[in-house]
PDB file of N, CA, C and O in Angstrom, chain B, residues numbered from 101:
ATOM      1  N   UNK B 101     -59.329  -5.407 314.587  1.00  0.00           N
ATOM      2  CA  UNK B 101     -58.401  -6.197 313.812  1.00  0.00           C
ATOM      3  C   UNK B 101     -56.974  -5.945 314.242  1.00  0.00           C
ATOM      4  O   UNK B 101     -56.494  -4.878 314.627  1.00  0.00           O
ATOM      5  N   UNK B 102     -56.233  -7.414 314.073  1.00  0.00           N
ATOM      6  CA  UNK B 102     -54.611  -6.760 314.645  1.00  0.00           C
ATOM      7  C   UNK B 102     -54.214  -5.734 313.502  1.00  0.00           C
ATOM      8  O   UNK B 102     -54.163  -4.577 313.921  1.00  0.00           O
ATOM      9  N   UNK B 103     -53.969  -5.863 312.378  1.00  0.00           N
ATOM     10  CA  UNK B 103     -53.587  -4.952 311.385  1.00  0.00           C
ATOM     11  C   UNK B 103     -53.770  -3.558 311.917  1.00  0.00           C
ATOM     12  O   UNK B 103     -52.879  -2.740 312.146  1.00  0.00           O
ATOM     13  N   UNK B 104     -55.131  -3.407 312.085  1.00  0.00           N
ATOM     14  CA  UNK B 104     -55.177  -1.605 312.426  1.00  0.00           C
ATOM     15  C   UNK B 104     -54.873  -1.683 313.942  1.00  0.00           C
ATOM     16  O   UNK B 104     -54.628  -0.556 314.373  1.00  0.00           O
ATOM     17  N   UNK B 105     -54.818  -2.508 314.756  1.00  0.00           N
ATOM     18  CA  UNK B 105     -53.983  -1.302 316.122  1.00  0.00           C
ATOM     19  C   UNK B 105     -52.820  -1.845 315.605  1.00  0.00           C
ATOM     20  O   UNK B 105     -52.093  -1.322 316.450  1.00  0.00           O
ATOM     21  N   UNK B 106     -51.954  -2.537 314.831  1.00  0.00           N
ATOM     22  CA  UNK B 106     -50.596  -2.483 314.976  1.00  0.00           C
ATOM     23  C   UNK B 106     -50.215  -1.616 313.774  1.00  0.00           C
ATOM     24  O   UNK B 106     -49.037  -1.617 313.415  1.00  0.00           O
ATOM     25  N   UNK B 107     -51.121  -0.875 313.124  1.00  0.00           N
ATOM     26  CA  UNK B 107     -50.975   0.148 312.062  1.00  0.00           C
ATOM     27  C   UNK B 107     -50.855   1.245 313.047  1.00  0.00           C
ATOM     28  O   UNK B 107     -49.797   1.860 312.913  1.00  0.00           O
ATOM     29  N   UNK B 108     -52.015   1.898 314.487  1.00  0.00           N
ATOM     30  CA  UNK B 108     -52.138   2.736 314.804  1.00  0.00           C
ATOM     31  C   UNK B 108     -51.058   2.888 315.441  1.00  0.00           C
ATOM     32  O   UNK B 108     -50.294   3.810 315.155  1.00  0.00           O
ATOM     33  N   UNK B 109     -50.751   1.855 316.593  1.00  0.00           N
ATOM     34  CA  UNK B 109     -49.498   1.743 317.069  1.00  0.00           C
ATOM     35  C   UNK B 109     -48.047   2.359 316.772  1.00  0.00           C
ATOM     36  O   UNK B 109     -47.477   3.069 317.600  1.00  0.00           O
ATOM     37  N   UNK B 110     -47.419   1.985 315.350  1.00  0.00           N
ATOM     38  CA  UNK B 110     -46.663   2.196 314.789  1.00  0.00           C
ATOM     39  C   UNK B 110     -46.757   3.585 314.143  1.00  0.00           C
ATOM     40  O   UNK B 110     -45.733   4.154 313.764  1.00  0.00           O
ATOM     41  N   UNK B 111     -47.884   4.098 314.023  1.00  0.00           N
ATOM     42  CA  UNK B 111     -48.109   5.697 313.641  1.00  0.00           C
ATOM     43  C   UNK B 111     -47.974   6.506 314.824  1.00  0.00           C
ATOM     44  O   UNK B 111     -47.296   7.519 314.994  1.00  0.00           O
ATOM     45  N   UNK B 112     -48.607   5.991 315.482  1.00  0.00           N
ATOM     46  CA  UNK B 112     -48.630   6.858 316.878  1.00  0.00           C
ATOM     47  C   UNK B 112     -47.104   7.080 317.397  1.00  0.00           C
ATOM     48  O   UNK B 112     -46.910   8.295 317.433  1.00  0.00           O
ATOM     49  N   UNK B 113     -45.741   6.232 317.888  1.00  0.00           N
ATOM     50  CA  UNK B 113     -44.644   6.268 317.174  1.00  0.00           C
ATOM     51  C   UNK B 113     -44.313   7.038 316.620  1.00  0.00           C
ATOM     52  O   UNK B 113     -43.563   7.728 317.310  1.00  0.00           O
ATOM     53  N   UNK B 114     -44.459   7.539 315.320  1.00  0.00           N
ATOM     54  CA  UNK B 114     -43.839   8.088 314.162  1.00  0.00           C
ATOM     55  C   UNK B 114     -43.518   9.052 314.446  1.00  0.00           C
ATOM     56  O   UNK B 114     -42.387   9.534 314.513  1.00  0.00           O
ATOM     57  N   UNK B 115     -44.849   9.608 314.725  1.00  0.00           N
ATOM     58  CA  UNK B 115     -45.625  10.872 315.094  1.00  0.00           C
ATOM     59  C   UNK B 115     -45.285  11.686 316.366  1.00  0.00           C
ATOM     60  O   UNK B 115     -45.417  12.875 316.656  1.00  0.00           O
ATOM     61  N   UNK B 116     -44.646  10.263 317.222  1.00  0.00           N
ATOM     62  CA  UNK B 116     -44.435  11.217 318.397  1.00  0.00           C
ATOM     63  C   UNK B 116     -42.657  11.129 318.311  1.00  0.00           C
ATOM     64  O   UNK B 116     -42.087  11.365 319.376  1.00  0.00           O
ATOM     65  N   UNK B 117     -42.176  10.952 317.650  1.00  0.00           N
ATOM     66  CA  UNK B 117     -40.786  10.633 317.376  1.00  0.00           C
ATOM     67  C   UNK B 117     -40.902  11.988 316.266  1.00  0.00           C
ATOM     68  O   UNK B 117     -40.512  13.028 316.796  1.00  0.00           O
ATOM     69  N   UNK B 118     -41.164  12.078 315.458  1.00  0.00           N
ATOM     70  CA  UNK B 118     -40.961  13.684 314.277  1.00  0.00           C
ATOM     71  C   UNK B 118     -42.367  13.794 314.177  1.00  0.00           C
ATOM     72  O   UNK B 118     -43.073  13.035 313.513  1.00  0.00           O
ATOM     73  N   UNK B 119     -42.882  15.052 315.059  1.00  0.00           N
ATOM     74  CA  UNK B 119     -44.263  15.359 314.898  1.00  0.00           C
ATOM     75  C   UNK B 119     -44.415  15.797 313.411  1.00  0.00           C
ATOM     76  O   UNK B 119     -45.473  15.423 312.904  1.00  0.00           O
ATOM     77  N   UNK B 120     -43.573  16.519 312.597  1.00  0.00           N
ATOM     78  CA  UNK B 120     -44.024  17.005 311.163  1.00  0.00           C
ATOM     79  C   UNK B 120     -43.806  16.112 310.196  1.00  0.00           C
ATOM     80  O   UNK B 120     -44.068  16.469 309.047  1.00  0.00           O
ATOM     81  N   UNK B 121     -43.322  14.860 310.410  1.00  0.00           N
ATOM     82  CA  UNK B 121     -43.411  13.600 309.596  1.00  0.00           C
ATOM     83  C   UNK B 121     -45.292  13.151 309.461  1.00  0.00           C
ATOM     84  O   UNK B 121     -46.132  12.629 310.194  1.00  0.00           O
ATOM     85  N   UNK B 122     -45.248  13.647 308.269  1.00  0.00           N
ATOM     86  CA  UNK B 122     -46.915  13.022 307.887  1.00  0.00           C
ATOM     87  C   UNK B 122     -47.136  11.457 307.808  1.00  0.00           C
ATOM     88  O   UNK B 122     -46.169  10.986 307.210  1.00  0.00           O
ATOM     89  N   UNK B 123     -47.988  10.511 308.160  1.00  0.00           N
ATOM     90  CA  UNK B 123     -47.986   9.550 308.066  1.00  0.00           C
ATOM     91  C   UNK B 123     -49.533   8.787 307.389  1.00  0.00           C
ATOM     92  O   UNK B 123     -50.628   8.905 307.939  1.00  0.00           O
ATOM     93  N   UNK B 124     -49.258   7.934 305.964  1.00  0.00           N
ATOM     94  CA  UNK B 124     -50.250   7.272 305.717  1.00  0.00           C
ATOM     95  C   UNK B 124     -50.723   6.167 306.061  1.00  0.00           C
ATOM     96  O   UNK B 124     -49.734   5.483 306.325  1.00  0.00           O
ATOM     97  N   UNK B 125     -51.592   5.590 306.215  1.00  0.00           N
ATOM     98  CA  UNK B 125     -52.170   4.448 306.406  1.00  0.00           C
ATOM     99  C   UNK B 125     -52.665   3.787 305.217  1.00  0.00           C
ATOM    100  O   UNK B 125     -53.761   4.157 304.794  1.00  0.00           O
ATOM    101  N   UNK B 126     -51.821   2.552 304.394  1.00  0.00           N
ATOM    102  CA  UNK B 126     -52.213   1.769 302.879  1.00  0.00           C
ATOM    103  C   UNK B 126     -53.288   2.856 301.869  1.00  0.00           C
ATOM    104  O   UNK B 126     -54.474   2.883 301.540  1.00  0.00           O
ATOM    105  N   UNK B 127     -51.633   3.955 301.567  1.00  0.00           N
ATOM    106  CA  UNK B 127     -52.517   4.609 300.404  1.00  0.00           C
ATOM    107  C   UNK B 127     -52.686   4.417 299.612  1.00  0.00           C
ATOM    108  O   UNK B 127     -53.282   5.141 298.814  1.00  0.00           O
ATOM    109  N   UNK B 128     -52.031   2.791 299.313  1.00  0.00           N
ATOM    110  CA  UNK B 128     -52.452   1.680 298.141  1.00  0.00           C
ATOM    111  C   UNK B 128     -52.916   0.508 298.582  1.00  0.00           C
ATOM    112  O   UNK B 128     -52.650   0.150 299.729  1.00  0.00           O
ATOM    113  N   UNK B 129     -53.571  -0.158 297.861  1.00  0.00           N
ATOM    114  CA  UNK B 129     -53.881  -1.728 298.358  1.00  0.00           C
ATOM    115  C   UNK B 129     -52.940  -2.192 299.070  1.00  0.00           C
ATOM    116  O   UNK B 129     -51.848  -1.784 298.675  1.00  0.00           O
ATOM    117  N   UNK B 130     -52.872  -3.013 300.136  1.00  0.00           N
ATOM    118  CA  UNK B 130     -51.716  -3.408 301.060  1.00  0.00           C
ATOM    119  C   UNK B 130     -52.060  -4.887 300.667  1.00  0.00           C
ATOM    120  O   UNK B 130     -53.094  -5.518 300.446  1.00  0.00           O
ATOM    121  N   UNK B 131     -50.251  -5.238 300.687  1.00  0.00           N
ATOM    122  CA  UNK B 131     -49.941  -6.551 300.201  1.00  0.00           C
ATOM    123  C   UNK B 131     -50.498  -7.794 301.427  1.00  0.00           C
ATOM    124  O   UNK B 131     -50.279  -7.673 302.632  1.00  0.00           O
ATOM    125  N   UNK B 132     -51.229  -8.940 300.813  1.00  0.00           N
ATOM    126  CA  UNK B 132     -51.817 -10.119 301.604  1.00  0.00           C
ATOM    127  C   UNK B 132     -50.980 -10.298 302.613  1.00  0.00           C
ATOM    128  O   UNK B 132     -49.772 -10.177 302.414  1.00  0.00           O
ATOM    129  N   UNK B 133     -51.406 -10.569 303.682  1.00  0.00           N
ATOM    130  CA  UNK B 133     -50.844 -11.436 304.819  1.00  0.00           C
ATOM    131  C   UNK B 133     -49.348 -10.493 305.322  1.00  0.00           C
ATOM    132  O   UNK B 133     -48.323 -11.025 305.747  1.00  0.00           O
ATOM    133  N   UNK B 134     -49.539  -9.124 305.156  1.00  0.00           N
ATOM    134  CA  UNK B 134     -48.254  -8.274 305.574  1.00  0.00           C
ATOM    135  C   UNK B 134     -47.983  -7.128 306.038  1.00  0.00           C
ATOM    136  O   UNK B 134     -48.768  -6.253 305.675  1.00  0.00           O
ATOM    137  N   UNK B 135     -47.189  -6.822 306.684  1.00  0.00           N
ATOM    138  CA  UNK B 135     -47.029  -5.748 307.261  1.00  0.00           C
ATOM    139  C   UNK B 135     -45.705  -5.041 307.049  1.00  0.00           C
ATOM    140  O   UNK B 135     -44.572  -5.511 307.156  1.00  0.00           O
ATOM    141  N   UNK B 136     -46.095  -3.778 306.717  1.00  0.00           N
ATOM    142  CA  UNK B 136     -44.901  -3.455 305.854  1.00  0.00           C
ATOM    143  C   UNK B 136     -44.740  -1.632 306.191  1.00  0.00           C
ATOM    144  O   UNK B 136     -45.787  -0.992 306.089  1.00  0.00           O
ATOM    145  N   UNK B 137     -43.476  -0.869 306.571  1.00  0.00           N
ATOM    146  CA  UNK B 137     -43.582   0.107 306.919  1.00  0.00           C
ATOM    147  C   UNK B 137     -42.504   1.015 305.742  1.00  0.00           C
ATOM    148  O   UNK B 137     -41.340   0.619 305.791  1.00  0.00           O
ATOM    149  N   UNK B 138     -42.671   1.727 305.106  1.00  0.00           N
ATOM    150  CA  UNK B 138     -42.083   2.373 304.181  1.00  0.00           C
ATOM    151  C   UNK B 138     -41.547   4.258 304.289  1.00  0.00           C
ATOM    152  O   UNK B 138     -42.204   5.199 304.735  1.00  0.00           O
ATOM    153  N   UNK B 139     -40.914   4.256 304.020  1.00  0.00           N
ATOM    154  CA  UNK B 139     -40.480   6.195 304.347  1.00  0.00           C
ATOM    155  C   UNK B 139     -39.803   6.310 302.408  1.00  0.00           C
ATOM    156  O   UNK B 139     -38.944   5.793 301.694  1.00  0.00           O
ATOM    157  N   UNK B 140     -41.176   7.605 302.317  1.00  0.00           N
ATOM    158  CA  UNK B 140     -41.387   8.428 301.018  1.00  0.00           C
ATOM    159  C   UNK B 140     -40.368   9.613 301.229  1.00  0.00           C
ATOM    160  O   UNK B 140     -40.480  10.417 302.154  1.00  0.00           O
ATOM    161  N   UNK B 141     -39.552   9.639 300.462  1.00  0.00           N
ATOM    162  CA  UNK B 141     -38.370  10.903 300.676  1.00  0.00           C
ATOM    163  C   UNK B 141     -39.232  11.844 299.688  1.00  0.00           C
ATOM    164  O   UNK B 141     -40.092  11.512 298.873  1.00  0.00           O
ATOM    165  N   UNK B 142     -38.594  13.482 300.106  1.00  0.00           N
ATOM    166  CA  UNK B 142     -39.440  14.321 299.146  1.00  0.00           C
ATOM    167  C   UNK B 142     -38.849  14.363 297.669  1.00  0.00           C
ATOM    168  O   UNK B 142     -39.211  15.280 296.932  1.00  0.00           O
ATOM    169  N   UNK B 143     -37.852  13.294 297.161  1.00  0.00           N
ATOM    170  CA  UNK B 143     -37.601  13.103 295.691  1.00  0.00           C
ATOM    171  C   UNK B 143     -38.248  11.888 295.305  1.00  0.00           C
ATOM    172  O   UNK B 143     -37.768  11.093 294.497  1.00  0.00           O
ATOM    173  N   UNK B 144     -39.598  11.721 296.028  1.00  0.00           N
ATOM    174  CA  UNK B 144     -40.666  10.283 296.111  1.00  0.00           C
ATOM    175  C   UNK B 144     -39.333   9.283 295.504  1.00  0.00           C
ATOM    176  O   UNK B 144     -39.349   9.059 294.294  1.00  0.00           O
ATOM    177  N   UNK B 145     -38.423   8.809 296.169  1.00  0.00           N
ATOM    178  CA  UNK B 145     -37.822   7.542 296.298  1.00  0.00           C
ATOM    179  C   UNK B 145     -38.537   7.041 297.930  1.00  0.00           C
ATOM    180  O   UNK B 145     -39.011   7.763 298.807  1.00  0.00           O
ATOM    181  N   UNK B 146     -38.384   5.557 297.889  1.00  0.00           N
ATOM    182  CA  UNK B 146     -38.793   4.921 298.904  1.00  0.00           C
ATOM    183  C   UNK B 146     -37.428   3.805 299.513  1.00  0.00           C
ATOM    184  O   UNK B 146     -36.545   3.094 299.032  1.00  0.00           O
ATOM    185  N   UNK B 147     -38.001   4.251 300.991  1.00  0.00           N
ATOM    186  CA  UNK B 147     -36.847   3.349 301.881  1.00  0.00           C
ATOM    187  C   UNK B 147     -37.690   2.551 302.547  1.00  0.00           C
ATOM    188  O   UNK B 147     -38.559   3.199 303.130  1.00  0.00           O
ATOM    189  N   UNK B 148     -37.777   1.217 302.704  1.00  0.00           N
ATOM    190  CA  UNK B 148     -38.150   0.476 303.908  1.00  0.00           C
ATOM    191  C   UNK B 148     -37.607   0.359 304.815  1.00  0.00           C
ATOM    192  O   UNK B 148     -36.437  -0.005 304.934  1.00  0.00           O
ATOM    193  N   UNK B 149     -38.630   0.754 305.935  1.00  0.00           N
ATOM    194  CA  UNK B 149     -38.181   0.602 307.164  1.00  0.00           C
ATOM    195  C   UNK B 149     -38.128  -0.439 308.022  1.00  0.00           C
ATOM    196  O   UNK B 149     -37.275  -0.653 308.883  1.00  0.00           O
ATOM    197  N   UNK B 150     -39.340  -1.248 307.673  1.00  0.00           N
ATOM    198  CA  UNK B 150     -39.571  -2.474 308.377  1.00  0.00           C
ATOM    199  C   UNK B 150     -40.169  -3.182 307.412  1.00  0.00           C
ATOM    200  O   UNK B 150     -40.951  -2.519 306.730  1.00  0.00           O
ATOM    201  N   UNK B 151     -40.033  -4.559 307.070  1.00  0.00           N
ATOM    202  CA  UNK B 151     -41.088  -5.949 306.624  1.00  0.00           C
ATOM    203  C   UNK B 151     -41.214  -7.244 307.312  1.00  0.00           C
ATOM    204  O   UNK B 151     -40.333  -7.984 307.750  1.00  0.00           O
ATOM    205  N   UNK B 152     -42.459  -7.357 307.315  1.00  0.00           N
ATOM    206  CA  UNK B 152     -42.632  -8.141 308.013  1.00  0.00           C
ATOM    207  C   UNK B 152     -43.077  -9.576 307.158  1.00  0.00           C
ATOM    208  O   UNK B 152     -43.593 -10.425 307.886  1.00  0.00           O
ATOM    209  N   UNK B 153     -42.940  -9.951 305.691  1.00  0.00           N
ATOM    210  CA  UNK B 153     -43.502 -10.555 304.779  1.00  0.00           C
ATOM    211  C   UNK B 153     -42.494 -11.563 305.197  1.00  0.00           C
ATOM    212  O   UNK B 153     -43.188 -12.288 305.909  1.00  0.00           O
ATOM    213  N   UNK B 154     -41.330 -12.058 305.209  1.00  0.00           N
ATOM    214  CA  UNK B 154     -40.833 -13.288 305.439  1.00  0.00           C
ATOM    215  C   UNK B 154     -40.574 -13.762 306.664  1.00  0.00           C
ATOM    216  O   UNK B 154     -39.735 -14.636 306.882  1.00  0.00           O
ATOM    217  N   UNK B 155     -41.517 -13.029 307.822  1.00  0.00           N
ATOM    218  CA  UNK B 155     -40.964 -13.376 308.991  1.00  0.00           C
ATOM    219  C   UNK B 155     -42.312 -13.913 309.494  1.00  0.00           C
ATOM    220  O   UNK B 155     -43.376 -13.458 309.072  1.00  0.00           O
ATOM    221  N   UNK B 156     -42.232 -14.960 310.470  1.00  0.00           N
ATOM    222  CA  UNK B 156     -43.599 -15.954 311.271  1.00  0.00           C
ATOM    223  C   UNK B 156     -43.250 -16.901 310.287  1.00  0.00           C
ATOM    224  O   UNK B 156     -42.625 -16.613 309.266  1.00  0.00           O
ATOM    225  N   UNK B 157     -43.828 -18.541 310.722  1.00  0.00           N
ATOM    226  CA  UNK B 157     -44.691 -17.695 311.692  1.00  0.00           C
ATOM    227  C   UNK B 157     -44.525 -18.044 313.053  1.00  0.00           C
ATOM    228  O   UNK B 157     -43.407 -18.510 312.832  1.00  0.00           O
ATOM    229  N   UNK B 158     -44.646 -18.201 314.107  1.00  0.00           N
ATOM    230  CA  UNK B 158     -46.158 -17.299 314.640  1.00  0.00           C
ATOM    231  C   UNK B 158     -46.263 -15.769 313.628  1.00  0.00           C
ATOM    232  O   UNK B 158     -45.327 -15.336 312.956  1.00  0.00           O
ATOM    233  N   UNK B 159     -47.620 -15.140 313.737  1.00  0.00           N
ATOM    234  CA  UNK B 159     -48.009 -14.542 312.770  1.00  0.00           C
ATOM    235  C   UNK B 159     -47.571 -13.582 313.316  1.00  0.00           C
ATOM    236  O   UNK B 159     -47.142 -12.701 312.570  1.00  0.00           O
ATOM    237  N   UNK B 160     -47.494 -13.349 314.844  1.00  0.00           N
ATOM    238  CA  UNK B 160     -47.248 -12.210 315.772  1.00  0.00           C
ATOM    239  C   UNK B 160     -45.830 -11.387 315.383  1.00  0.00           C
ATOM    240  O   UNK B 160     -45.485 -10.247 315.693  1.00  0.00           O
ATOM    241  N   UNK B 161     -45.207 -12.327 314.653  1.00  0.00           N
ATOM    242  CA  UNK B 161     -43.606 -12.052 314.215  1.00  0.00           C
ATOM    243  C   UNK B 161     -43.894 -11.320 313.053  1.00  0.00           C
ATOM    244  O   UNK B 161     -42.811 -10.821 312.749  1.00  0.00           O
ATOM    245  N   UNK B 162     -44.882 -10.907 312.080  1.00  0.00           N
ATOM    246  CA  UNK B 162     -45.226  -9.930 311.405  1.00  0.00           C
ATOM    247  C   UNK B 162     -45.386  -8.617 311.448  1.00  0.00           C
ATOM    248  O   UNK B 162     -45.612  -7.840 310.520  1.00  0.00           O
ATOM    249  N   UNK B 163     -45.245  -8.397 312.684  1.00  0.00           N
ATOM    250  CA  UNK B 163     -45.443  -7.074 313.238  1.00  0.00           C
ATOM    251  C   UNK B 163     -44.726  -6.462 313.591  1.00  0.00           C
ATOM    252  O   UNK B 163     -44.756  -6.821 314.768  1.00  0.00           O
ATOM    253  N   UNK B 164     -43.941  -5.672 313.549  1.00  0.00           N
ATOM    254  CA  UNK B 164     -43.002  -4.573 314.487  1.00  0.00           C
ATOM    255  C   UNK B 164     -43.041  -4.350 315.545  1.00  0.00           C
ATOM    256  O   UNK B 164     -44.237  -4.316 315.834  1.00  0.00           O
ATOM    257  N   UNK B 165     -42.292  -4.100 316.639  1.00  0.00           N
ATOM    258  CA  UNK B 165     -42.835  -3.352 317.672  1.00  0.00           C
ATOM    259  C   UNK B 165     -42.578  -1.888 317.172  1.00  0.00           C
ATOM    260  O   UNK B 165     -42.089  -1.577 316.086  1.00  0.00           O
ATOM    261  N   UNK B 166     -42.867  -1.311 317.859  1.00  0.00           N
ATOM    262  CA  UNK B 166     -43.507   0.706 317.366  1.00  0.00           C
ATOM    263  C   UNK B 166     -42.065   1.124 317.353  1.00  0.00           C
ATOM    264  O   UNK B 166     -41.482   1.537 316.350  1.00  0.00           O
ATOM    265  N   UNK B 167     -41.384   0.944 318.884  1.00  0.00           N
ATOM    266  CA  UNK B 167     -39.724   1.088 318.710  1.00  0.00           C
ATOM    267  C   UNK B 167     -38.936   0.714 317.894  1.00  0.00           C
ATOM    268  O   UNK B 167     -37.965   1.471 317.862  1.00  0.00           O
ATOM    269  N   UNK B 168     -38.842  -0.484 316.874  1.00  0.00           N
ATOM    270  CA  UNK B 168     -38.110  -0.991 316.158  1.00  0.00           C
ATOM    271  C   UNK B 168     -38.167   0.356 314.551  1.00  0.00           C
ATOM    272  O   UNK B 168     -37.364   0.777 313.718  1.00  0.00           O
ATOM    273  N   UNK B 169     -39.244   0.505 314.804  1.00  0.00           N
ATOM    274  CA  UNK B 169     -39.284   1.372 313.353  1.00  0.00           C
ATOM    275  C   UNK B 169     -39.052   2.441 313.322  1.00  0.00           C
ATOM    276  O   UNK B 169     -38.717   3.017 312.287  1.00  0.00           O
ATOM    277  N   UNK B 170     -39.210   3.206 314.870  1.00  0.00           N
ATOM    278  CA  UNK B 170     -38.958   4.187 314.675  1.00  0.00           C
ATOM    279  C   UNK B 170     -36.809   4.057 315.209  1.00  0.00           C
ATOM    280  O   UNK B 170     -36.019   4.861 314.713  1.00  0.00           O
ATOM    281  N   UNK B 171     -36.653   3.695 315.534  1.00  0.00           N
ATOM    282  CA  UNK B 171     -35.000   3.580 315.507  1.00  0.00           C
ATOM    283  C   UNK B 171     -34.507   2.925 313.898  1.00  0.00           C
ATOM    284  O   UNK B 171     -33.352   2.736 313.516  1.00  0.00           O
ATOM    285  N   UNK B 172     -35.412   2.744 313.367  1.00  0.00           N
ATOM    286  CA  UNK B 172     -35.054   2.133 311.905  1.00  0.00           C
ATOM    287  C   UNK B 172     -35.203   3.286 311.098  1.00  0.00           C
ATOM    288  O   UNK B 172     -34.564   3.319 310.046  1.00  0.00           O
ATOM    289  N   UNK B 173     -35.977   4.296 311.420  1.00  0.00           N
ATOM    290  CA  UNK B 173     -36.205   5.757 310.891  1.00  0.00           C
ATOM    291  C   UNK B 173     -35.293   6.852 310.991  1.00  0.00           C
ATOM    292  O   UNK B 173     -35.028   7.710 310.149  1.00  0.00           O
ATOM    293  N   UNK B 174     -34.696   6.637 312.560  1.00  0.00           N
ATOM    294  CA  UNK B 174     -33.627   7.854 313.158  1.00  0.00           C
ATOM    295  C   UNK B 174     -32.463   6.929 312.065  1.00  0.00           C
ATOM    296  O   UNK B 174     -31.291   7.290 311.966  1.00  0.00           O
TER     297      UNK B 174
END
C-alpha cells in the first residue's frame, strides 16, 4: 500500500535525522484519505509537521517527501 511505504519512508528519515526520537506509526485511527505527520513534545502538546489533507489532487501531492519533514522538524 502507498500509505505504509510512505509511512516507512518518512520514519526511516526521522530516525536517521535524531536516532533517539521515537517514532509511531497511527497510534490512533488515522484520518480518511490522509497523511499527516505530527511531533509529541514531552509536555504531550502537539506540533504538526506536515499535512497532507488539503493538498491533491493528484493524490501523490498527499504525501511528503521524507526531506520535507524532516527539515520541518530541525
Amino acid at each position: 500500500r502507498v500509505f505504509g511505504r510512505n509511512a516507512a519512508a518518512v520514519s526511516a528519515a526521522l530516525r536517521g535525522a535524531m536516532a533517539q526520537l521515537p517514532v509511531d506509526i497511527n497510534p490512533r485511527p488515522p484520518r480518511r484519505n490522509s497523511f499527516e505527520v505530527s511531533l509529541v513534545k514531552e509536555d504531550g502538546s502537539t506540533v504538526e509537521l506536515w499535512s497532507g489533507i488539503s493538498k491533491g489532487p493528484p493524490r501523490k501531492l498527499k504525501f511528503p517527501q521524507p526531506e520535507t519533514v524532516v527539515e520541518a522538524l530541525k
